[in-house]
DSSP file (Angstrom, degrees, kcal/mol; ACC not computed):
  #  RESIDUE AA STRUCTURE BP1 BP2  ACC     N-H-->O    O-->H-N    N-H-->O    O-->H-N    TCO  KAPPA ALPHA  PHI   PSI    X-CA   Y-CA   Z-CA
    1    1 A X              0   0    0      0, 0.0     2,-0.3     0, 0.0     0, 0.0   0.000 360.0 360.0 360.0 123.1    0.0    0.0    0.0
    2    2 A X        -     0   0    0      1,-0.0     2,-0.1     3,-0.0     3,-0.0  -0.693 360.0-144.1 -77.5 125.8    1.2    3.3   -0.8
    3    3 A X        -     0   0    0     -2,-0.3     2,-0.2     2,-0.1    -1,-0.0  -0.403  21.8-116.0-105.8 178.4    1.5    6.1    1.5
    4    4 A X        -     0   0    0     -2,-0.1     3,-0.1     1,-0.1    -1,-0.0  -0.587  25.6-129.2 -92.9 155.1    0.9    9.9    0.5
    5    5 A X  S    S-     0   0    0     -2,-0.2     2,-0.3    -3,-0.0    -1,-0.1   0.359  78.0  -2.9-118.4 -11.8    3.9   11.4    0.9
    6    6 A X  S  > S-     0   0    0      2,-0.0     4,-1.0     1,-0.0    -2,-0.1  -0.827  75.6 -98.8 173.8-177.7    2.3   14.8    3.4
    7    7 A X  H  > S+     0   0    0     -2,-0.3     4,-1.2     2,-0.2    -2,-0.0   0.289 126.5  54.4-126.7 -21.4   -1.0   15.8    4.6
    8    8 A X  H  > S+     0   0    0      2,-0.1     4,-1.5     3,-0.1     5,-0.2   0.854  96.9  56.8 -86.8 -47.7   -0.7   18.3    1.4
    9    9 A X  H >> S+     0   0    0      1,-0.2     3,-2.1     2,-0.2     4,-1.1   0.763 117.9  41.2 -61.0 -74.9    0.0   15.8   -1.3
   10   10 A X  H 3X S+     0   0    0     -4,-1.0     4,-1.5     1,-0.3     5,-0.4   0.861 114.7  51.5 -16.3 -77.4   -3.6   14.3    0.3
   11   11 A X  H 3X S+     0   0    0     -4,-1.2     4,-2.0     2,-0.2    -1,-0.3   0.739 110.0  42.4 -18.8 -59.7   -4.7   17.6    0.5
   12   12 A X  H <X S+     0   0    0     -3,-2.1     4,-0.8    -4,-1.5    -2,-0.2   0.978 111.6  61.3 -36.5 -72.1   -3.9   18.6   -3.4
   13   13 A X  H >X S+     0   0    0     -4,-1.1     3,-2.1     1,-0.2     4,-0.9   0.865 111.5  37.6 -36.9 -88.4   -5.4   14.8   -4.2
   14   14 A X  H 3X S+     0   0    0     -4,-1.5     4,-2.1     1,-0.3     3,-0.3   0.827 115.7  50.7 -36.1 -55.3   -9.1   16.0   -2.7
   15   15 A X  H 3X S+     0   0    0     -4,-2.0     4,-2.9    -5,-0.4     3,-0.3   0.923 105.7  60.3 -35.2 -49.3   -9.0   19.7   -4.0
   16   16 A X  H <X S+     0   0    0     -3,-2.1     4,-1.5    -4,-0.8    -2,-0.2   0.825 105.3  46.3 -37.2 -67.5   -8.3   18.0   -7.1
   17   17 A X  H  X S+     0   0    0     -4,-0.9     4,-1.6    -3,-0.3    -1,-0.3   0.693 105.6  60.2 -46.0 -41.9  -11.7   16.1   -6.9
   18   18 A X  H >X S+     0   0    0     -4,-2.1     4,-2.2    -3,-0.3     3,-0.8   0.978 100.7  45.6 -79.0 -46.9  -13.4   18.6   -6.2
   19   19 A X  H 3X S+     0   0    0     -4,-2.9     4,-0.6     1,-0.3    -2,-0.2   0.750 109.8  60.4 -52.5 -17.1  -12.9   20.8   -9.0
   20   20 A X  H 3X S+     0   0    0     -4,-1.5     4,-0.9    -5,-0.2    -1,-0.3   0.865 102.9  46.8 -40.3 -71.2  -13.4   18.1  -11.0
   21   21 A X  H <X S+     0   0    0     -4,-1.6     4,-2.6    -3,-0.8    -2,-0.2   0.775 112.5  52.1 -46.3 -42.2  -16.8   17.5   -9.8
   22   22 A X  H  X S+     0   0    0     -4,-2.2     4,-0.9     1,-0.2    -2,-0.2   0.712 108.7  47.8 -92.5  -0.2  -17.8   21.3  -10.2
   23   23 A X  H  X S+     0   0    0     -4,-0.6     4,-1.7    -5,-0.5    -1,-0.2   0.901 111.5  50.3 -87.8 -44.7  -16.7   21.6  -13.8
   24   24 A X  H  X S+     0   0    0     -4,-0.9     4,-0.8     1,-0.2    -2,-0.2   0.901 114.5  46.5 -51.8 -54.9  -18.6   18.5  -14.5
   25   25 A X  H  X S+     0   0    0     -4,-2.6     4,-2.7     2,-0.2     3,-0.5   0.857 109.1  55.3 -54.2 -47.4  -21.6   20.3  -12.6
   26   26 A X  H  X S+     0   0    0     -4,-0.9     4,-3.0     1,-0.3    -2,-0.2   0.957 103.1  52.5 -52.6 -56.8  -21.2   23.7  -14.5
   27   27 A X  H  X S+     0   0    0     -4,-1.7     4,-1.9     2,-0.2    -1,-0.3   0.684 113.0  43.8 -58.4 -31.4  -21.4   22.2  -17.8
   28   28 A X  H  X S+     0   0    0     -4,-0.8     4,-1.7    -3,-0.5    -1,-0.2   0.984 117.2  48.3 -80.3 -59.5  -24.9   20.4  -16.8
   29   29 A X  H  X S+     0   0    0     -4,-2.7     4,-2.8     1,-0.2    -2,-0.2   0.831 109.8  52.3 -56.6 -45.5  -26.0   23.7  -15.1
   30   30 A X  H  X S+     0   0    0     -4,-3.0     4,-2.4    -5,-0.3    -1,-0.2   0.943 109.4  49.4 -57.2 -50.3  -25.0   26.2  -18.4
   31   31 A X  H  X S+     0   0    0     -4,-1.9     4,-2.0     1,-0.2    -1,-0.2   0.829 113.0  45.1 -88.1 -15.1  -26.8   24.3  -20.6
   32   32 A X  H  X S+     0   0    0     -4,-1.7     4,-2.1     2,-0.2    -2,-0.2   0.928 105.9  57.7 -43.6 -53.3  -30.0   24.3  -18.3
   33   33 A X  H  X S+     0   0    0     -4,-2.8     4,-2.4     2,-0.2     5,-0.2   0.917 113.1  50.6 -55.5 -46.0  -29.7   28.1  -17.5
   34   34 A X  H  X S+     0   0    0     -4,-2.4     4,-0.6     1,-0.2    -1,-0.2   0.897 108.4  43.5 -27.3 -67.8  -30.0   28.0  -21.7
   35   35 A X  H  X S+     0   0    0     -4,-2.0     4,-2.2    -3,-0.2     3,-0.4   0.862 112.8  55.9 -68.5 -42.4  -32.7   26.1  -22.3
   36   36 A X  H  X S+     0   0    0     -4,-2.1     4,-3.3     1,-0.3    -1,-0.2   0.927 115.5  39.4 -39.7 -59.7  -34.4   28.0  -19.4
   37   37 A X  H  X S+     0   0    0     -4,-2.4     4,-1.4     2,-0.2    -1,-0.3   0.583 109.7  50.7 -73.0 -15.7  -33.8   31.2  -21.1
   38   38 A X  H  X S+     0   0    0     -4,-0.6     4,-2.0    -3,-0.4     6,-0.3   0.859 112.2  52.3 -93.1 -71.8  -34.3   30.6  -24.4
   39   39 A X  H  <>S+     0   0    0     -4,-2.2     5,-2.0     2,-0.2     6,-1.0   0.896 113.8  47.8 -32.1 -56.6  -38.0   29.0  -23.2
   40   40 A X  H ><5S+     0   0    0     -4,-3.3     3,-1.3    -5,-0.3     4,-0.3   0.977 106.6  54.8 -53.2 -76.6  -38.4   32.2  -21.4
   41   41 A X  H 3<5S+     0   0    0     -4,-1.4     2,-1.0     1,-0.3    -2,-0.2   0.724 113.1  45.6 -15.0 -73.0  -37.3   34.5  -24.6
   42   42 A X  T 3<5S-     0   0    0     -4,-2.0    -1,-0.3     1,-0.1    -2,-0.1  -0.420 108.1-122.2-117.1  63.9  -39.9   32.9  -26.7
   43   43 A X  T < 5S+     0   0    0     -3,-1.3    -3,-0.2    -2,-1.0    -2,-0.1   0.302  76.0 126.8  51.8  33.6  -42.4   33.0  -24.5
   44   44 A X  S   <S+     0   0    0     -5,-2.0     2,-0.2    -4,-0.3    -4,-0.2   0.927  83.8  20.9 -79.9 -41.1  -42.8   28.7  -24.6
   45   45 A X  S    S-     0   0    0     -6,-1.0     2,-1.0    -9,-0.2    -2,-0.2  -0.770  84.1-100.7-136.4 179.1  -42.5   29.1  -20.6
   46   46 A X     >  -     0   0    0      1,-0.2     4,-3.3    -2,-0.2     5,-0.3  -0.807  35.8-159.9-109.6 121.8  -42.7   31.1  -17.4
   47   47 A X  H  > S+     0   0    0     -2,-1.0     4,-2.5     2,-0.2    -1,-0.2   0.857  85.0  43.3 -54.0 -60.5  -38.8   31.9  -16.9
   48   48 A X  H  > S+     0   0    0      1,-0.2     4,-2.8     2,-0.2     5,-0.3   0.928 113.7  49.8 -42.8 -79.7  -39.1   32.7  -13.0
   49   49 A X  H  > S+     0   0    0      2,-0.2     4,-2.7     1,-0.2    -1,-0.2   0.833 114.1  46.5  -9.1 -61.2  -41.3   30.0  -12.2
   50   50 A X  H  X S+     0   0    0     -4,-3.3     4,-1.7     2,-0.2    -2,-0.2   0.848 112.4  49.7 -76.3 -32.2  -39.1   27.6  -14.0
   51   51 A X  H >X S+     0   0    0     -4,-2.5     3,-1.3    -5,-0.3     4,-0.9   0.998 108.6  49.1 -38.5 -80.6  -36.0   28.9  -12.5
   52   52 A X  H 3X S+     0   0    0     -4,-2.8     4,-1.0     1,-0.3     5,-0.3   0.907 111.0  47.5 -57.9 -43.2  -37.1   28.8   -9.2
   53   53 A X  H 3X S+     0   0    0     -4,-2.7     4,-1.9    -5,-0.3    -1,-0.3   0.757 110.4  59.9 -71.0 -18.7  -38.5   25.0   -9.3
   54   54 A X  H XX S+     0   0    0     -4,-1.7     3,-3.6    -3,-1.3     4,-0.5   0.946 110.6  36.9 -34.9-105.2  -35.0   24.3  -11.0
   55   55 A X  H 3X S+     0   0    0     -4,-0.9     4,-1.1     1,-0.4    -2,-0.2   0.308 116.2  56.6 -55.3  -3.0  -33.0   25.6   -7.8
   56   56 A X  H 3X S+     0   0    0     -4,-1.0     4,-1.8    -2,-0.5     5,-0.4   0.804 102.2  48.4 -91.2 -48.9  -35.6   24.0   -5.8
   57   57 A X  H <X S+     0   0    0     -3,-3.6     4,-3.8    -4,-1.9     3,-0.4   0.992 117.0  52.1 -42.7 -61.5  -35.2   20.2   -7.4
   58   58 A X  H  < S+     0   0    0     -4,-0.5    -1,-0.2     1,-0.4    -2,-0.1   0.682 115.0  37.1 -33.7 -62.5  -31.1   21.1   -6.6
   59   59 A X  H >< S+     0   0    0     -4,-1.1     3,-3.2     1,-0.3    -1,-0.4   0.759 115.4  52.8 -73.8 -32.0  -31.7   22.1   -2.9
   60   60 A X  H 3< S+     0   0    0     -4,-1.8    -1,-0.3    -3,-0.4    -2,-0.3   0.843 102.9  57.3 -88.3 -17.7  -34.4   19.4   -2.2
   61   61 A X  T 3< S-     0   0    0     -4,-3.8    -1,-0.3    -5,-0.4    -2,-0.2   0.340 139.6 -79.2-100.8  33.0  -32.0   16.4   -3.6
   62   62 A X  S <  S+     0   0    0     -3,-3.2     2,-1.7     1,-0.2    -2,-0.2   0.520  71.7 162.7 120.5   0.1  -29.5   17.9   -0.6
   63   63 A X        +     0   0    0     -4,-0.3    -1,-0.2     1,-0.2    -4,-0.1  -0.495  19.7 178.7 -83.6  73.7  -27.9   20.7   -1.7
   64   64 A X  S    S+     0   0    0     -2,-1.7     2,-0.3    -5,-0.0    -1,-0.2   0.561  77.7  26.8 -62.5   4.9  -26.4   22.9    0.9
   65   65 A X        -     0   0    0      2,-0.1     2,-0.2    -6,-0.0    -1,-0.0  -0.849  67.7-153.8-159.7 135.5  -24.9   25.5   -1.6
   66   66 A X        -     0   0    0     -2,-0.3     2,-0.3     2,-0.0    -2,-0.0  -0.634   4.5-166.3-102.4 145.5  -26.3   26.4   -5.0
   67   67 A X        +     0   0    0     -2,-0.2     2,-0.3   -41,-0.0     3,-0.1  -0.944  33.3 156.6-129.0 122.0  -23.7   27.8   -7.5
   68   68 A X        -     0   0    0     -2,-0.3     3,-0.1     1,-0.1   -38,-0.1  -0.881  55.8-137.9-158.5 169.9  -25.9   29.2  -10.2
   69   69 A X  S    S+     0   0    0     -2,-0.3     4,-0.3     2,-0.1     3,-0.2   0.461 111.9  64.4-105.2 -21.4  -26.1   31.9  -13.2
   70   70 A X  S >> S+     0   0    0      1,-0.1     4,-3.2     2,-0.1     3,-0.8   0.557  71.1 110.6 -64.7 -16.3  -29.5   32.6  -12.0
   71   71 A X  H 3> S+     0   0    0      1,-0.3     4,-1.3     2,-0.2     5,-0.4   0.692  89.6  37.9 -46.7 -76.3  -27.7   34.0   -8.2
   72   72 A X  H 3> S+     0   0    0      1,-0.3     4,-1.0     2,-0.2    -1,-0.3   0.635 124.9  36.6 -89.3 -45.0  -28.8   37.7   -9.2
   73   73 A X  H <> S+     0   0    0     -3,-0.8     4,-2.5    -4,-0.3     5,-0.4   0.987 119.1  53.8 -66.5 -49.8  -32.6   36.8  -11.0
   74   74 A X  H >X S+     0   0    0     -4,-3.2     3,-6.6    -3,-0.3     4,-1.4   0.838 113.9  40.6 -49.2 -82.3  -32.8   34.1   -8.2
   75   75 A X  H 3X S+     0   0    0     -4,-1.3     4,-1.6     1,-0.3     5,-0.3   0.851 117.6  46.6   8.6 -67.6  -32.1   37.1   -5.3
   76   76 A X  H 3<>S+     0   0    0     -4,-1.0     5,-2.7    -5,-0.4    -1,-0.3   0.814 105.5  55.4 -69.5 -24.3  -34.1   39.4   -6.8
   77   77 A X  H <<5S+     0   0    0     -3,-6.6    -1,-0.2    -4,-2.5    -2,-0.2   0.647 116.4  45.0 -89.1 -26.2  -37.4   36.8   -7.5
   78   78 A X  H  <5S+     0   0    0     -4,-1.4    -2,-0.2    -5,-0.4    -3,-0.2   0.509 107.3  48.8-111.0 -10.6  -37.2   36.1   -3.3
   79   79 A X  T  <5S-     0   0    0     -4,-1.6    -1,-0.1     2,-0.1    -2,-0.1   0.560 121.8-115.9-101.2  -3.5  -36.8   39.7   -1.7
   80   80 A X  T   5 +     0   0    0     -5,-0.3     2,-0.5     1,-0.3    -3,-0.2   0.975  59.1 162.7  85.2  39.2  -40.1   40.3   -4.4
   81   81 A X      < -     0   0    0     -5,-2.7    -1,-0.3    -6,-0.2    -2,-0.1  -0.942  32.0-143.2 -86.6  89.3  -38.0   42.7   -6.5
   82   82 A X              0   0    0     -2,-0.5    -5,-0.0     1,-0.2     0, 0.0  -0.123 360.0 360.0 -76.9 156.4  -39.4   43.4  -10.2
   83   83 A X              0   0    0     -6,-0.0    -1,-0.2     0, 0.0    -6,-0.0   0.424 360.0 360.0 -85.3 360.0  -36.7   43.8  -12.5
């Protein structure tokens, strides 16, 4: 069995993983935030609505921190702030 050479080389390893994971994440998330917008733009859906129940699936399957392109509509749709 091979041991890690420091408590950074470990360290690195796991950083490593995550960013891994959130690039993986982004790409799923960009091309939602698209389709979202684009639906909204031509008026096929109701953008806000669909948004929020989007970030709502995230958080209800566990999500303690949303990373999102939406942060600013999202914000703005929950202090009841028309654009």
């Amino acid at each position: 069995m091979r041991r890690r050479a420091s408590y950074a080389d470990w360290e690195m390893e796991n950083m490593c993983n995550v960013v891994e994971a959130l690039v993986e994440e982004e790409e799923r998330v960009s091309g939602e935030y698209s389709m979202i917008k684009a639906g909204g733009v031509l008026k096929m859906i109701d953008e806000e609505k669909v948004m929020m129940e989007s970030l709502m699936c995230i958080r209800r399957a566990g999500a303690d921190i949303i990373l999102t392109y939406f942060a600013l509509q999202a914000a703005r749709s929950l202090c009841g702030v028309k654009n």
